[in-house]
N, C-alpha and C positions, 0 to 999 in steps of 0.2 A: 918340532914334530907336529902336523898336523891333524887336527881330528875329521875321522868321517866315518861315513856308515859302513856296517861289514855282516858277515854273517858268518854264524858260530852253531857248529851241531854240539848239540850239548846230551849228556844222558844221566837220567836220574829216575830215583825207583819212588812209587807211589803206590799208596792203598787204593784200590779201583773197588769200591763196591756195588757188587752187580744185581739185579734186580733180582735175585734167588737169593743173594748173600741180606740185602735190607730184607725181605720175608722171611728166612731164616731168624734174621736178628727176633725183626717185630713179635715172631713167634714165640721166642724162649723165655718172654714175662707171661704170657697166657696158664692159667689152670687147664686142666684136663675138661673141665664142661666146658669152657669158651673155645680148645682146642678142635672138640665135639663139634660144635658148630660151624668152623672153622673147615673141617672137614666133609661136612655136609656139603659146602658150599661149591669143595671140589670136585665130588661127586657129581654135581647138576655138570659143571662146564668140563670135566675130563672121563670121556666115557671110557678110556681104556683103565680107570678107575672103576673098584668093583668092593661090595663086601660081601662078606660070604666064610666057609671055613678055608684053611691053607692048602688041605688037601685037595680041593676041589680043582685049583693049578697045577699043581706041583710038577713040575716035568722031571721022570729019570733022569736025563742027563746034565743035570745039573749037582755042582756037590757041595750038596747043603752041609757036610760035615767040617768043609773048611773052616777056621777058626779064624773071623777077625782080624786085623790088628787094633789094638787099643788105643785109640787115640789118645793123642799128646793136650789137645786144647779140647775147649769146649765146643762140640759140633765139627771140629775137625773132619775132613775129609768129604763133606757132605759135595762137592763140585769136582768135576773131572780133570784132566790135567792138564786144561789149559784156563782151568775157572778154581785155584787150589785157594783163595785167599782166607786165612784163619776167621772163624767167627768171634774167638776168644781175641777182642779186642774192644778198647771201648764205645762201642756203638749203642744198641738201644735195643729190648729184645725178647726170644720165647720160641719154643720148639715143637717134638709132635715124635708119636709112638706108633708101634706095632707089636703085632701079638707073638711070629712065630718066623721061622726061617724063610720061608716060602714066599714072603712077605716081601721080602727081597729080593727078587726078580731081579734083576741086572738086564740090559740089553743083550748083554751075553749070556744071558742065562746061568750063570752063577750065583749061588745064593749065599747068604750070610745067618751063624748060627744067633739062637736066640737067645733072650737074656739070664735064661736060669742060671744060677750061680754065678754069675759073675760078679767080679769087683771083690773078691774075698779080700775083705781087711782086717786083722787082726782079731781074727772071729765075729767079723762084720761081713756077711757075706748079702750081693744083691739079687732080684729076682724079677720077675713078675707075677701078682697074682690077680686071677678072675672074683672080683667082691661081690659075687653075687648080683642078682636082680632083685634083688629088696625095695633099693633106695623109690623108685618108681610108685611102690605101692603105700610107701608112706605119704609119698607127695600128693598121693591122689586121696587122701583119709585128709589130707591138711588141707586140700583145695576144696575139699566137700564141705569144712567146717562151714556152719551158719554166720553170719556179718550181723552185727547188732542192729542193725537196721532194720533186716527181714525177721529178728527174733520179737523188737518192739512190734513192729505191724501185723504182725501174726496176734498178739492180745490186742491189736486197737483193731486189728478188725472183728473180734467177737464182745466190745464192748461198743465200739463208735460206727458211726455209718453217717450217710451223708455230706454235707458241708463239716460235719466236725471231723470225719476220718478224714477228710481232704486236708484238714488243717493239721492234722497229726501227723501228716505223711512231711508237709514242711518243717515240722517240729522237728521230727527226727532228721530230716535231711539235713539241717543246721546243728546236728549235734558234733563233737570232735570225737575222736577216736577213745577216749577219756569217756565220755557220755554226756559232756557240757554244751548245753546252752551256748552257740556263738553270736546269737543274734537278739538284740533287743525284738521284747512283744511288738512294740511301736512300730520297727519297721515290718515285723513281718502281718500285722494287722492293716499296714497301709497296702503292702505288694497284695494282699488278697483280697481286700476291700469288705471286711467283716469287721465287726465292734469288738474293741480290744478288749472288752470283759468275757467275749466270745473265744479267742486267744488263749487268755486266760484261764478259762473253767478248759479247755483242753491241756493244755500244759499241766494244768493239775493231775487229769487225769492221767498224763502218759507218765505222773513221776509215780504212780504208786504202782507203775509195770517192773516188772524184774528186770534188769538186776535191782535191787533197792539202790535211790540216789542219784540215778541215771534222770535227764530232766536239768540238772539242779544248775543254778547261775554260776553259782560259785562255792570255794568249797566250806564253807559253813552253812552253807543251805543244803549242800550233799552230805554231811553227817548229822545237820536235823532231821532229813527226811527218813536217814538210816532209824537216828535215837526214836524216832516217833514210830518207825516201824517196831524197832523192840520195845516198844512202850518204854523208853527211858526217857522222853520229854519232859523233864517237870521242868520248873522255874530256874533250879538252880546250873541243872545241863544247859539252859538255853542262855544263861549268861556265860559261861565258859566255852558256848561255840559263838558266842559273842565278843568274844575276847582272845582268838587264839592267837594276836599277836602276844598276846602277855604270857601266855603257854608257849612260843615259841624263845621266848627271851629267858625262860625258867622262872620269873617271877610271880612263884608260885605267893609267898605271901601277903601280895596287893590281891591276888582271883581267889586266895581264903575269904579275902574281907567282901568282894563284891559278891560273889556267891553267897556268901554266908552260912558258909562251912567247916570242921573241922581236917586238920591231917587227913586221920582215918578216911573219910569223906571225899576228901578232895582226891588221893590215892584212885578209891576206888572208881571215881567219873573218869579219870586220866587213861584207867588203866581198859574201862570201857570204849573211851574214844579212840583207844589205839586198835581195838578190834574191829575197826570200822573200816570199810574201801574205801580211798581217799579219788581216787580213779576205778569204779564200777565199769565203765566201759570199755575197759582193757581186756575182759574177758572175752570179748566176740570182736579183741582189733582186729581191723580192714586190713587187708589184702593180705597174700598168700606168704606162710612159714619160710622162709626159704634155709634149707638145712645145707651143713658145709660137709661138702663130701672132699674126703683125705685121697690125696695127689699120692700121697706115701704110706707102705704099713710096716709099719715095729715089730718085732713080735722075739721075744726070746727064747732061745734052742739051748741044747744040751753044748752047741759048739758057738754058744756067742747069741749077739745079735742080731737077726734077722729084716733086709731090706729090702722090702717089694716093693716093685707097683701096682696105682690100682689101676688096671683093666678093664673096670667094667664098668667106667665111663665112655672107654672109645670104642668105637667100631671097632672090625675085624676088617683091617683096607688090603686088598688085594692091587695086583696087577693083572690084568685080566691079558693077559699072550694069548690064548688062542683066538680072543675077539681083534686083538690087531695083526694077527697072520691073516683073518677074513678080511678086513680095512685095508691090508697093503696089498693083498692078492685084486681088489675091486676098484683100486686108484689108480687111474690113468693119465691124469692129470700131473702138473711140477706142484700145483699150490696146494693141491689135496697130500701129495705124498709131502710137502713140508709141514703141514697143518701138523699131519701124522704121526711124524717124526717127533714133531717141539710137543704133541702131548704126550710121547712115548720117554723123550724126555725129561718132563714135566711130573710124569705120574714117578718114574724111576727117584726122583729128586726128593719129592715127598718121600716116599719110604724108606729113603737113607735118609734125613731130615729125623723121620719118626725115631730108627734106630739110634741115631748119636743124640735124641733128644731123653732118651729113655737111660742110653749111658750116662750121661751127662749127669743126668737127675738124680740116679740111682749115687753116682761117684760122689757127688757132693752130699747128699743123704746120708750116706754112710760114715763120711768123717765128720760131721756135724754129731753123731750117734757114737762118732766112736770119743769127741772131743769130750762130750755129756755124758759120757758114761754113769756117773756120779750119779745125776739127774734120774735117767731113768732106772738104778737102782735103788736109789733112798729116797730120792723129795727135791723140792725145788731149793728146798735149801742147802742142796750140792751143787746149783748151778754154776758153771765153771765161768767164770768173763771171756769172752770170746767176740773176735770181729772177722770181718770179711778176709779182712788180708789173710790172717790165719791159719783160714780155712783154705783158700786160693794158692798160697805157699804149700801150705800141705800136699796139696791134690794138683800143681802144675798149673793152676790155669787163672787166668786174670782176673783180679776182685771183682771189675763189673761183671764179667758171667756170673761168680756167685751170686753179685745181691738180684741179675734179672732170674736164676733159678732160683732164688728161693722167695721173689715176690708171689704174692696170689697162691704158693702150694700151700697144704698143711698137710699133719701129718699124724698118723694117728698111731697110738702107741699105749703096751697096759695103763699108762698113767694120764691118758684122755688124748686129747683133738686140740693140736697147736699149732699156728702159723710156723713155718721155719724160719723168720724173721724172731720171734721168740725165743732163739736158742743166744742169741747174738745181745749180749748186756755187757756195757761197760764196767772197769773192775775197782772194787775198793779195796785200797792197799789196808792188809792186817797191821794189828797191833805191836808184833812181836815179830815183823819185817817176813815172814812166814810169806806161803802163795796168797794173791791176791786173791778177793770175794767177789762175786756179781753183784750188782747191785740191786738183782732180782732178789737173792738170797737174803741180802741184807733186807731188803722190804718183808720177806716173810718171817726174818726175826722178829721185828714190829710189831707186826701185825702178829705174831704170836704171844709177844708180851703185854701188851694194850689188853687180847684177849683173854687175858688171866689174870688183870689186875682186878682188886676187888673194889669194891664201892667206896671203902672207906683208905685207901691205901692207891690214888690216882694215881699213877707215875707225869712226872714233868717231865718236859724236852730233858730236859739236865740229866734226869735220871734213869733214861733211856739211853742215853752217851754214856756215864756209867756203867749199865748193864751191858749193853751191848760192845765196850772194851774190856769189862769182865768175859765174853767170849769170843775175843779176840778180832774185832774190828775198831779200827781207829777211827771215827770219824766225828766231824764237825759238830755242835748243836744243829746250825743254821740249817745242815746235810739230812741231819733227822728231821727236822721238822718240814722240809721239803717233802721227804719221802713219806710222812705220817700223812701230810694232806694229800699229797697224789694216792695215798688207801684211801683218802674217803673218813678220817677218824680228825674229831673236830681238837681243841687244845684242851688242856685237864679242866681246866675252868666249863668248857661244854660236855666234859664225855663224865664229870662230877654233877653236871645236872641231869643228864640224861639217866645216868644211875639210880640217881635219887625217882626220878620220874619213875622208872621204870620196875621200883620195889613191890 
């Protein structure tokens, strides 16, 4: 049998992703402000894009009462039928809202209803809500705030003038956000060309500017300038900020003997330099507050818990139809009436885009709220162990869409302002083979017992394991003591000196 060349029709199915379905994707890791943006940007290049209220479109013959169907996946349905390819696959991603039916414009003129109530889960019901225009006028109080910079030059200008205001202007430019000194006198006397004792008598004088300490090299030079400002400089303070490695190690009684102090004594300098700002310049840090405004609101009803959106981050994005009946009645041209078309279809896409990004968001928010329930009733120390699949099983649709909707959201709820990433902690099996623990929960056992341990009664890793299988967690020493240092709480040997330190 001989070999040669031949040809074979072959047929087989593949995922095509098409440049609506990758923006689609890129979108559904985006928050609501970058969405904002995001939106803006379509604005400039798709004029049959418009904001405004919904009523200002609306045409009769359209029936805005029609309901939906709910889609199966994430962003489902968002392309027409010969562009149907699911989003809820693993790709890469992030999505986009609107306000109201009308919003919905179709090429046919049929609209789609909006999100009020929808998604009712087990007295989890979703929504949308308008948050107010607050946020804006906070930002504008945080952007007004004064910069430590313009607050020192404000007193060096009604003390210094001349070459020595000039040199305090470098002074402070060289300072860190902190208030420190980043630059030796030496260079900055050679960059100016002035006598380093010149340098000097001004740097003296910008340390005794408010905040107290601000100036200082380093920080025993920043709680001298504090102690001398409350007149607590004597001899024996200047040797124990002389020494704070020895204060950092607890060996308080070698800084008895060099001080030349008692107990009583020593207590009381300790308990003074702990009242001191170790960083002064923190008060007027550089550049602007940036506050995290919630993708999601909580809120709980007489029928469950309540899951909105927030709105009042995004525009109000219309379709503007009667500006493209003008456009297609004045094109005479093939390229013009294609132009047309591709933004007639373009803007239509967006705002199915918006709606399945807003389903989407809401559906997964809700079983996340319905998973925590615990949570948001008693404390974190109901936190349920919960991961992506869970959640994605739950609600039909593929882990990676969960973990791209619940990147960058947060969510705000009676019990504060949370990433939705946050709900999601791995579990620790109980003691008594009972439901698993989060191991957030178990962190705030810790953290509850460290805080009510008394001075004299430290508890050791060991006896943390102990307690903590007296209410029914099994876990490791090594497990604890992982978890004690990712709080931030040092071992009984430091948090026994710090006690002591701190009588």
């Amino acid at each position: 049998m001989g070999l040669g060349p031949r040809l074979d029709l072959r047929q087989s199915q593949s995922l095509v992703m098409t440049p609506q379905l990758q923006q689609a994707i890129k979108l559904l890791a985006l928050s609501n402000l970058e969405i904002e943006a995001f939106i803006a940007e379509e604005l400039e290049k798709n004029p049959l894009l418009d904001t405004g209220t919904p009523e200002e479109v609306r045409e009769p013959e359209a029936d805005f009462d029609a309901e939906p169907a709910e889609p199966t996946d994430a962003l489902a349905g968002l392309h027409g039928a010969g562009d149907d390819a699911p989003l809820d696959v693993d790709y890469a991603a992030e999505t986009f809202h609107h306000d109201s039916p009308s919003d919905m414009i179709g090429a046919d003129g049929a609209g789609a209803q909006g999100m009020d109530g929808a998604l009712g889960i087990d007295g989890v019901t979703g929504g949308n809500r308008d948050g107010g225009g607050e946020g804006g006028d906070i930002q504008d109080r945080l952007a007004s705030a004064i910069g430590l910079a313009d607050h020192l030059m404000a007193q060096a200008g009604q003390i210094l003038s001349g070459t020595d205001l000039a040199i305090a202007g470098h002074i402070v430019d060289a300072l860190d956000e902190a208030g420190y000194l980043t630059v030796p006198l030496v260079d900055l006397a050679e960059r100016l060309g002035v006598p380093l004792y010149q340098v000097d008598h001004v740097l003296a004088v910008v340390q005794t500017f408010d905040p107290t300490g601000v100036g200082a090299r380093d920080l025993a030079e920043c709680l001298a300038l504090q102690a001398k400002e409350a007149d607590r400089y004597d001899p024996c303070m200047a040797k124990l900020i002389a020494h704070l490695d020895l204060l950092a190690r607890g060996d308080l009684p070698r800084l008895r003997r060099i001080c030349g102090v008692d107990d009583e004594d020593m207590q009381d300098m300790i308990r003074e330099l702990r009242a001191y700002d170790p960083k002064p310049g923190l008060k007027f840090a550089g550049g602007e507050a940036q506050a995290v405004t919630p993708d999601v609101f909580v809120a709980r009803t007489a029928k469950g818990w309540a899951v909105e959106l927030n709105n009042a981050t995004l525009p109000r994005l219309i379709v503007n139809r009667s500006y493209y009946a003008e456009l297609s009645g004045a094109a005479q041209d093939r390229s013009s009436k294609a132009w047309l078309n591709d933004s007639l279809q373009s803007a239509n896409w967006l705002m199915k885009a918006l709606d399945q990004r807003a389903r989407t968001i809401i559906k997964v928010a809700s079983e996340i709220v319905k998973q925590q329930d615990g949570f948001f009733r008693h404390g974190v120390e109901h936190l349920r162990p919960l991961t992506l699949r869970t959640v994605a099983e739950a609600i039909g649709m593929h882990e990676s869409t969960v973990s791209r909707v619940t990147s960058n959201k947060y969510l705000a709820s009676p019990r504060g302002l949370f990433e939705l990433k946050y709900f999601f902690t791995s579990a620790i099996q109980s003691a008594d083979g009972g439901e698993a623990a989060s191991a957030q929960a178990v962190k705030s056992h810790i953290a509850k017992l460290i805080a009510e341990e008394a001075p004299d009664a430290i508890l050791s890793d060991d006896s943390l394991v102990d307690l903590l299988k007296a209410r029914g967690f099994d876990i490791a020493r090594r497990t604890v003591a992982k978890y004690r240092e990712a709080l931030g709480f040092g071992s009984s040997v430091q948090r026994r000196r710090q006690k002591l330190l701190s009588r």
